[in-house]
Structure formats: structure tokens, C-alpha cells
N, C-alpha and C positions, 0 to 999 in steps of 0.2 A: 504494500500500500504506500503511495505516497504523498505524502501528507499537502503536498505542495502544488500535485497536479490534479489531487480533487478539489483543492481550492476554487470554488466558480465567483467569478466577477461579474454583475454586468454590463454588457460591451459600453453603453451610453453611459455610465458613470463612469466607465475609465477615462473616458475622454474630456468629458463635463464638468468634472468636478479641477482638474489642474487649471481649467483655463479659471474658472471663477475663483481660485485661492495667491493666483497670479494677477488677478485682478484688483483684489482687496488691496495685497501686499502694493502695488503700482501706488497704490491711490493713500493707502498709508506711507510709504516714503515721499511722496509728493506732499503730502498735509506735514510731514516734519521737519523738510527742507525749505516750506514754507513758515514756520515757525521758530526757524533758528536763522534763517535769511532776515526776518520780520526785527529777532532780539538782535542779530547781529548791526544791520541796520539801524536800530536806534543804540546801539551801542558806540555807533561810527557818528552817527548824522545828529545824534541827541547829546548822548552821555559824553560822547568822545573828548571836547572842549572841557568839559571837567573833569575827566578823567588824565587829561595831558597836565591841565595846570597843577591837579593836586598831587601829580607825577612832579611835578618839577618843585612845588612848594615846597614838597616833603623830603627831597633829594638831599639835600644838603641844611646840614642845623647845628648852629654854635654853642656851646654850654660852657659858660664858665664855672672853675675848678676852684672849690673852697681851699683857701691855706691855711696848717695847723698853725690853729693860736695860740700865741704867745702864752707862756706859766709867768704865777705871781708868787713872788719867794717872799719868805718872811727875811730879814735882815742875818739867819747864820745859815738862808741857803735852802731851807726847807720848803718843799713846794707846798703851795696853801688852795692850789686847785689843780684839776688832773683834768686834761683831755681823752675823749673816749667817743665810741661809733654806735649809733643807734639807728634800727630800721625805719624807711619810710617810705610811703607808697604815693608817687606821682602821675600827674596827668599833664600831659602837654597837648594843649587846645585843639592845635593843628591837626589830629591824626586821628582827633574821636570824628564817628559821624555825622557827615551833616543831615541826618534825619534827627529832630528833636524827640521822637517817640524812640528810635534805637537810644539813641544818648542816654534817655533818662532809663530805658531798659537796664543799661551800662549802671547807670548810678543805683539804681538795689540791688543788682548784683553785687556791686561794692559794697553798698550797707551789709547785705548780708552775711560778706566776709572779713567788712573790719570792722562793722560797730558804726559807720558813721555815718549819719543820717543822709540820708538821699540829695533832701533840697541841699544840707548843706552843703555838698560836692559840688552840686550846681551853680551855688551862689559862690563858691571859690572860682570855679571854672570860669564866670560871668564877669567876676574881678579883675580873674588874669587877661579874659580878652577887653574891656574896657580900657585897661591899662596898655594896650598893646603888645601883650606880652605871648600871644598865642604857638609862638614855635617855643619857649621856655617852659621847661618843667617846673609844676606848683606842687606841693605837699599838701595831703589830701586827707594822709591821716601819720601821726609823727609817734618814735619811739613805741613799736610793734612789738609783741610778743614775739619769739622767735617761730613759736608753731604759728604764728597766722603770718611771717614772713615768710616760712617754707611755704604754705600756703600758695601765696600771691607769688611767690618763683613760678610754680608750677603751672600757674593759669596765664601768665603774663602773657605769654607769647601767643596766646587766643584773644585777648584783650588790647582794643586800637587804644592807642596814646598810652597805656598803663604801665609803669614800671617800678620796680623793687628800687631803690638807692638807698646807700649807705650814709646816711648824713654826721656832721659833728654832736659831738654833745660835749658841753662843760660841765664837768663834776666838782662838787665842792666836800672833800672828807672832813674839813674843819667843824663843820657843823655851824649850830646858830649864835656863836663865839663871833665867828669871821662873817657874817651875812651884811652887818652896814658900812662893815671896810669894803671888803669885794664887793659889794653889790650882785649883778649877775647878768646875764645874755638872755637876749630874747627876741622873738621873729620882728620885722618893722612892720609900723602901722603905715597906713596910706603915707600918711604927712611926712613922715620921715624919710620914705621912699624917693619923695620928690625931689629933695636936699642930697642926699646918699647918690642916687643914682649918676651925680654929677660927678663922686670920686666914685666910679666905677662899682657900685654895690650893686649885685643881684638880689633881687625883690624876697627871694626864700634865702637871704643870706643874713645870718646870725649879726647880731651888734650890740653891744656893753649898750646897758640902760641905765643904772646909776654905778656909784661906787669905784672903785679903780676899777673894773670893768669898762664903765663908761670914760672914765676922767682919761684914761689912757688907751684909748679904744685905737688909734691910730700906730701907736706904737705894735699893741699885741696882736692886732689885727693879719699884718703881713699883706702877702701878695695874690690877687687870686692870680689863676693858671686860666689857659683856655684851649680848647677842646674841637676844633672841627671835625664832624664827622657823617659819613654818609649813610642815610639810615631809609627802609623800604617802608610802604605806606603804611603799616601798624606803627613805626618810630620803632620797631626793632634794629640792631646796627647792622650795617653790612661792612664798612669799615672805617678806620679815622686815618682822615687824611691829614688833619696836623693835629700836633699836641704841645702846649707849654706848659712846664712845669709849673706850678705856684713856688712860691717863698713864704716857708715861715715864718711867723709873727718873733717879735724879737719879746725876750723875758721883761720883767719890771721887780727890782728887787727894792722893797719896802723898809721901811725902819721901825717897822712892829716887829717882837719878841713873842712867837708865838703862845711861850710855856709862861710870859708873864699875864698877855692877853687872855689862856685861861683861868691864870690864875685869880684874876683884876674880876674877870666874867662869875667865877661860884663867890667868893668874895665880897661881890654888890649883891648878889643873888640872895645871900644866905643871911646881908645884912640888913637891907631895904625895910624891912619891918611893913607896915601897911599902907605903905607908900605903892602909889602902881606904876612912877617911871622914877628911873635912877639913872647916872650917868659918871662914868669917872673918868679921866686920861692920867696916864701918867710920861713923862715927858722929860727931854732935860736939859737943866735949868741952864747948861751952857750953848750948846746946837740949837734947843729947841726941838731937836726929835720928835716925835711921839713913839714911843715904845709898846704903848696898851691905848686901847682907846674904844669902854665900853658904853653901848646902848641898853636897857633895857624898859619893857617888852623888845625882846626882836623875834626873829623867823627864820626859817630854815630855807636858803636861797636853792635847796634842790630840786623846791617844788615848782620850780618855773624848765626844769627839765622834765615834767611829766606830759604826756600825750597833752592832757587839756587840764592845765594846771587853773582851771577859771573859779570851781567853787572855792577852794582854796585859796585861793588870789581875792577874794568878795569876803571870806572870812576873817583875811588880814584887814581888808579896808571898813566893815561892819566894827572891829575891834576897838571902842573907844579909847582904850589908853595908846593907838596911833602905833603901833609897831612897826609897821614900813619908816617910820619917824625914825633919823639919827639925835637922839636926844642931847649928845656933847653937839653937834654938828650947828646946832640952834644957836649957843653962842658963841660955838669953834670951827671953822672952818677954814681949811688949809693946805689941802690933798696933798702939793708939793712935801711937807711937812712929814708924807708917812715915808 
């Protein structure tokens, strides 16, 4: 028996059936080559003009390079703050979508993965473009957990304009002993920006706001560096075509005694009685030095290195006996002095 030649066909559907499935097939390649002519076409005739320019926008982008800044020594040499690298997660204006439904798509994704509310990403982003600052990277969320910086590694490169950077951090180990001598760093406000910008400051670029921090903010500050480089239309890099190094900030060494200044600090602390502000210096009497030179109420200057140091910065100003106050500084004042 075989299996192949009792096979019966009938004669008119052998014939019938190829033509009409040659037929379909015709008419369905034809309806797709019509439909990828149609996208390609407005990809040429439509899109093309935006798709060249933010081809060429995005080509080439400058970032300048923060310099480590300067340490503050007390007078036998001992450093009285420590530089140190903390995560942070940016957006450069230029490379997010220009669909405003994707954008804000973008920004609860990012809520969801660092905490930080949606509008607010937006109202940073709106900032940096008003300012004209749309090819610079802003900080969006500052000083990361390490597991939500592995995180944001991981996705980045899925994510237009979004990037991990390592940014500076000022540590102060002295504690709230040294907080109205140093003062301490922190991001600039608009106003500041506009002044700054004229010696060369980047807008997410750290700057003393009081205290030797501030008073000698030129000196510790140093050189920034800068950065061309060529990067494809996410702002991922493809390569750097030039690089300058920065220059570090140069030291500042003080004529405060650290181990007198805590000693001067428990001392008022422990004597003040029911008094709520006290203040001592000690100094001398031939130089004019100052060797110690305590405030109290004060604060602990690390909390302006935290992600959003805001409630606590509103606790110090709520605080009626004034502890941002340098209480010697009210009738002493003399920075060169320290």
C-alpha cells in the first residue's frame, strides 16, 4: 500500500487554491511596502528637519570639571574638614523628549526610583532651561544611597538625558565646635548664579556661604577643568575629544587651636547656667590671634551635606535663641584674624 499514491486530490483545488494564496500574499506585501514607504516618508519629509538638528544639537556638549577644594587647617596643621564623593542623579534638558506626556512619563519613573517628586524634576528641568542652560547637567536628586545609585547605573543607559555622576561633598569631622568658624558649602540660589557665573561658576557648582568657607571661597575654591565631548542622542558618551585638567583649591591655615577651641566649646557649655546664648574668644594679647573663638546655641554644619537638608535648615531658623547667629561675631568680627 502506499500511503502517498492513495492520496486523492481534487484536480480544481490543486490548481485554485495556489493562485488565490499568491494573491493575498501580492496584496499583503503591497499594503506593507505601503506602510513603511508612508513612515518612511514622513520620517524624511516630516521628522527629518528634527531629526538632523537634534542630530547635530546633541553631537557635541561641554561640561565643566569641578576642582578639589581646598582643606582648612587649624594652626598645628590638623585638617578641620575632609573632602569626599557623593552620588547624584542628573538630567541634561537637551536629550529628554520633546513630547511633554513622555517627559513627565520620565519624571515618575524617576520618582519612583529616587524619592523625588515628579513636578519637582520638572520645575528643576524648567529652571535649567529658562536659564539657558539646557545642554548642562542639573542635579535632580543629590547624595544617593548606594543601592539606588547601583540602581540608576543600571537603567541609565535606557533613560534620555539621565545620568549617575559623582559629585563633591564637604565633610566636616569637627563637629558643632567648628560650625561658625567654617561655616559651610552649598548649591547657588538664582541670585548668586548671576554674579558667579561671570568668574566662571557652573550653576550645580558648590560655593562657601558663610564662615571661612565663604570669606575665602576664592582661595579654596581652585580651578574648574573642562570636558568636550561627543555624546549620541540619549547624552550617552561616545567619546571626549578634549579634556582639561582642573586645579586644586589651595589650603587656608587658621590660627585657631583646635584642642583649645574644644576645650573653650564644653567649658561655656557646662558653665552658661540659664543663660540661652554665650560666647567666649580667646586671643592674644600680643598678635591679636584668635586661638578659640566660641558661639553658642550653634549646629552641626553636616546637615547642609544631606540630600535635602530643608527641614532641618527651618528648625535652625524656627530656633529662637538664633543658632545660625555667631554670637562673638556680633561684637567681633575679623576673619583675617583667624
Amino acid at each position: 500500500m502506499s500511503l502517498v499514491g492513495d492520496r486523492r486530490v481534487d484536480p480544481g483545488l490543486s490548481r485554485n487554491r495556489p493562485r488565490g494564496n499568491v494573491g493575498v500574499l501580492r496584496i499583503a506585501v503591497v499594503v506593507l511596502f505601503v506602510v513603511l514607504g508612508a513612515r518612511l516618508a514622513q520620517m524624511q519629509l516630516v521628522d527629518g528637519a528634527e531629526y538632523a538638528e537634534r542630530s547635530e544639537r546633541n553631537r557635541i556638549v561641554v561640561e565643566s570639571v569641578s576642582p578639589t577644594r581646598g582643606l582648612i587647617y587649624d594652626r598645628k596643621g590638623q585638617p578641620l574638614v575632609t573632602n569626599s564623593g557623593s552620588f547624584a542623579a542628573m538630567i541634561t534638558p537637551s536629550f529628554l523628549p520633546e513630547s511633554p506626556t513622555d517627559r513627565y512619563r520620565l519624571y515618575l519613573y524617576l520618582e519612583d526610583l529616587l524619592g523625588v517628586p515628579a513636578l519637582q524634576i520638572e520645575e528643576t528641568v524648567t529652571a535649567a532651561e529658562d536659564r539657558g542652560q539646557r545642554d548642562l547637567p542639573v542635579p535632580i536628586a543629590r547624595a544617593l544611597d548606594r543601592p539606588v545609585a547601583l540602581m540608576l547605573q543600571q537603567v541609565a543607559a535606557d533613560l534620555p538625558g539621565v545620568t549617575l555622576s559623582v559629585e563633591p561633598r564637604r565633610d566636616y569631622p569637627g563637629g558643632a565646635e567648628f560650625s561658625h568658624i567654617l561655616g559651610y558649602v552649598g548649591p547657588q540660589s538664582p541670585d548668586e548664579w548671576r554674579v558667579l557665573q561671570e568668574d566662571g561658576y557652573a550653576f550645580n557648582e558648590a560655593v562657601g556661604k558663610v564662615g571661612v568657607e565663604a570669606r575665602y571661597e576664592a582661595i579654596l575654591r581652585g580651578v574648574p577643568g573642562r570636558a568636550i565631548r561627543e555624546v549620541d542622542a540619549f547624552g550617552d558618551l561616545v567619546t571626549t575629544i578634549e579634556s582639561t585638567e582642573p586645579e586644586g583649591g589651595q589650603g587656608v591655615l587658621l590660627s585657631i587651636d583646635s584642642d583649645l577651641q574644644r576645650y573653650v566649646y564644653e567649658l561655656l557649655t557646662n558653665t552658661m547656667g540659664e543663660a540661652t546664648t554665650a560666647a567666649a574668644v580667646v586671643m592674644s594679647p600680643v598678635t591679636g590671634e584668635v586661638y578659640a573663638i566660641v558661639s553658642v546655641p550653634t549646629y552641626d554644619n553636616n546637615i547642609f551635606s544631606l540630600p535635602d537638608p530643608g527641614e532641618e535648615y527651618q528648625r535652625l531658623l524656627d530656633d529662637p535663641r538664633i543658632p545660625l547667629l555667631h554670637q562673638a561675631l556680633v561684637f567681633f568680627y575679623d576673619w583675617a584674624t583667624f
